[in-house]
C-alpha positions in Angstrom: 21.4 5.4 -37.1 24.2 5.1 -34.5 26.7 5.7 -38.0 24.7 8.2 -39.1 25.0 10.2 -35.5 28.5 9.1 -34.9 29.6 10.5 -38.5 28.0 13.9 -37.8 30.0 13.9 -34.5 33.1 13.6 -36.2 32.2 16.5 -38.8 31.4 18.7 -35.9 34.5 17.6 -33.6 36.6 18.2 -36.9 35.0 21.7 -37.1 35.5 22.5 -33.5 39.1 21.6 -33.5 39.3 23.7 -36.9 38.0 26.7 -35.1 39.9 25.9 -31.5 43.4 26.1 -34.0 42.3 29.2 -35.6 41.5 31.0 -32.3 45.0 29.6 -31.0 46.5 31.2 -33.7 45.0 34.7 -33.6 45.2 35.6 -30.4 49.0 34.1 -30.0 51.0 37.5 -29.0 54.7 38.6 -29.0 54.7 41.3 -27.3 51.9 44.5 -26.0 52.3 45.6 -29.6 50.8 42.7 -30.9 48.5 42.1 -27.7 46.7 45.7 -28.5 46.4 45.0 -31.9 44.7 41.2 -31.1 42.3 43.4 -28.7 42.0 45.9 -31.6 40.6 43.1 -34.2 39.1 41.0 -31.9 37.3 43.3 -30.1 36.6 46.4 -31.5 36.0 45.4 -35.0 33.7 43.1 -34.9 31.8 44.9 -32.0 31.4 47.7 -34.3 31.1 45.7 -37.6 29.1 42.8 -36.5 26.7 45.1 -34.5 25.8 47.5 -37.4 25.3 44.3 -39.7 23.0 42.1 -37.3 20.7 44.7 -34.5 21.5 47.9 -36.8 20.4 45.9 -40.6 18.9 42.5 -40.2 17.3 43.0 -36.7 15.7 46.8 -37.9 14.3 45.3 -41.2 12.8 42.3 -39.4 11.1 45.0 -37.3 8.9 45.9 -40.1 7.0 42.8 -40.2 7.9 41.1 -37.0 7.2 41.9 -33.2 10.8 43.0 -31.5 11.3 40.0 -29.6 10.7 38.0 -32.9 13.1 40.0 -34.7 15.6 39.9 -32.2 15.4 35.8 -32.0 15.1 35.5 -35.9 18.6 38.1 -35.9 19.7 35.9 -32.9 19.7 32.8 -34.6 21.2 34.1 -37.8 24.2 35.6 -35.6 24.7 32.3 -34.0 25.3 30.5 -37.5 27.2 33.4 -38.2 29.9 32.2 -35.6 30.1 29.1 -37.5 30.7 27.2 -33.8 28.6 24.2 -33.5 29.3 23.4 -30.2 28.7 27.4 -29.0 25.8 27.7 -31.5 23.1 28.0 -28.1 25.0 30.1 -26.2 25.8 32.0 -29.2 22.2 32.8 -30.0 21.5 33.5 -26.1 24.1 36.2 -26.3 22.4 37.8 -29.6 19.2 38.1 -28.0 20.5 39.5 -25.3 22.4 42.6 -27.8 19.3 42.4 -29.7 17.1 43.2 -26.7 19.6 45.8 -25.4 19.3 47.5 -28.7 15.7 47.4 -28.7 15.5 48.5 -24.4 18.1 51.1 -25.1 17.0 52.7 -28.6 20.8 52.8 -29.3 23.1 50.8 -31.4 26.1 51.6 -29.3 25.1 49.6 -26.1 25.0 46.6 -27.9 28.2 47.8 -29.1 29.2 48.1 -25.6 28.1 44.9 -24.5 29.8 43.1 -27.6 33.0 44.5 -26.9 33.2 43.6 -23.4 32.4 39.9 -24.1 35.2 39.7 -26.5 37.8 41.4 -24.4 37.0 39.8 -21.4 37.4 36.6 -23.3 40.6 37.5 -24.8 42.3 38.9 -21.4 41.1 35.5 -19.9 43.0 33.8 -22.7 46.1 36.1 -22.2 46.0 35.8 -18.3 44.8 31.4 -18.3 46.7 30.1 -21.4 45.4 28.5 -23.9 45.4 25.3 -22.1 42.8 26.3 -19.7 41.2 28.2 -22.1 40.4 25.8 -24.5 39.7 22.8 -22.7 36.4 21.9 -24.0 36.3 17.9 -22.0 33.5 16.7 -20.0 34.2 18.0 -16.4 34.1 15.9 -13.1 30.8 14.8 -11.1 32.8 17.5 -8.9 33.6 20.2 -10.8 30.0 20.1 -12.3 28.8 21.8 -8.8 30.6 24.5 -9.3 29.6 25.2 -13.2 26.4 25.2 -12.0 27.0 27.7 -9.0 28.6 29.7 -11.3 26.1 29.3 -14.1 23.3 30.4 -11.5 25.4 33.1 -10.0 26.2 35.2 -13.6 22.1 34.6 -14.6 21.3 36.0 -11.3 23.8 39.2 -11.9 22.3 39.3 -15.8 18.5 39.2 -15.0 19.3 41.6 -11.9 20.5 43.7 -14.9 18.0 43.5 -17.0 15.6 44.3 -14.6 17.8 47.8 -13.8 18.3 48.3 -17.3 14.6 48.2 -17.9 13.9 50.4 -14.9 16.0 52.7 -16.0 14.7 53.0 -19.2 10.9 52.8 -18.9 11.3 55.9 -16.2 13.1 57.6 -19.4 10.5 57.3 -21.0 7.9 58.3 -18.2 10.0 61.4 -17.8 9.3 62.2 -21.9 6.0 61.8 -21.7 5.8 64.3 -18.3 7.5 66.4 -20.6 5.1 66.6 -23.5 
C-alpha cells in the first residue's frame, strides 16, 4: 500500500513540477510589450473563453435536468480537472462554484467573466511584482507561518461571504423591484 501511495505521489509531484515549469515559462516577460500581451492571454482569454465554455454551455445544459446549485458543482468539478492541477484541484473547484453561482445570482455571463479575469490578473501582477521564487514556493510552511495562512485564510472568506451576502441583497431587491413593476 505505502508503494502504491508513494508511486502516486511521485506521478502527481512530477505533474506539479510539469505545470510550475510551464507557468514559469509563460508568464516570463522582456519588456511591457510582452507583459501586456502575458495579461492579454492569460487573462482575458480564458476569462472570456473558459467562461462561455463551462457557466455559459456545460453549467446552462446541466440546468435542464439538475437544480442550479447541482449544476454549478457538477460544472465546478469538471472546471477543476480542466486545470489539470492536482495539487489546486480543491481550490480549483471552490473557485468554479463560486463563477457558477455568480452566473446563476447575477443572470449574466459577464460577471463571472469579471470575476475570472480578476483572479488571473491579480495572480499574474503578484508573479510580476514577487518573482517567481515566492510565487511558486509550494513547501510545507513553518508551525509559525501557519498562523498567519490561517488569519489570512479567515480574513479573505470573511470579505467573500460578506460579498456574497451584498451580492445577493443586491440582487433579490432587483428582483423585488420587477415584480413592483408588473
Amino acid at each position: 500500500q505505502v508503494g502504491f501511495f508513494s508511486t502516486i505521489k511521485e506521478f502527481l509531484d512530477s505533474i506539479n513540477e510539469f505545470i510550475e515549469a510551464t507557468y514559469l515559462e509563460l508568464l516570463r516577460a522582456d519588456g511591457m510589450i510582452e507583459a501586456a500581451l502575458i495579461i492579454f492571454i492569460v487573462s482575458v482569454v480564458p476569462s472570456v473563453c473558459e467562461e462561455t465554455f463551462f457557466r455559459g454551455f456545460v453549467m446552462r445544459s446541466f440546468e435542464f435536468k439538475y437544480t442550479p446549485f447541482v449544476s454549478a458543482l457538477i460544472t465546478a468539478v469538471f472546471f477543476g480537472f480542466y486545470h489539470f492541477n492536482p495539487y489546486g484541484l480543491i481550490a480549483l473547484i471552490i473557485l468554479g462554484v463560486y463563477m457558477g453561482y455568480s452566473t446563476y445570482m447575477s443572470g449574466s455571463i459577464f460577471i463571472a467573466m469579471l470575476l475570472h479575469f480578476i483572479n488571473n490578473f491579480v495572480a499574474i501582477m503578484a508573479f510580476f511584482i514577487f518573482g517567481e521564487k515566492d510565487f511558486m514556493e509550494t513547501a510545507v510552511f513553518s508551525s509559525e507561518a501557519l498562523s498567519g495562512q490561517f488569519i489570512s485564510f479567515f480574513a479573505l472568506l470573511g470579505v467573500f461571504v460578506t460579498f456574497i451576502y451584498y451580492v445577493k441583497k443586491y440582487y433579490n431587491t432587483l428582483k423585488n423591484k420587477e415584480v413592483q413593476r408588473a
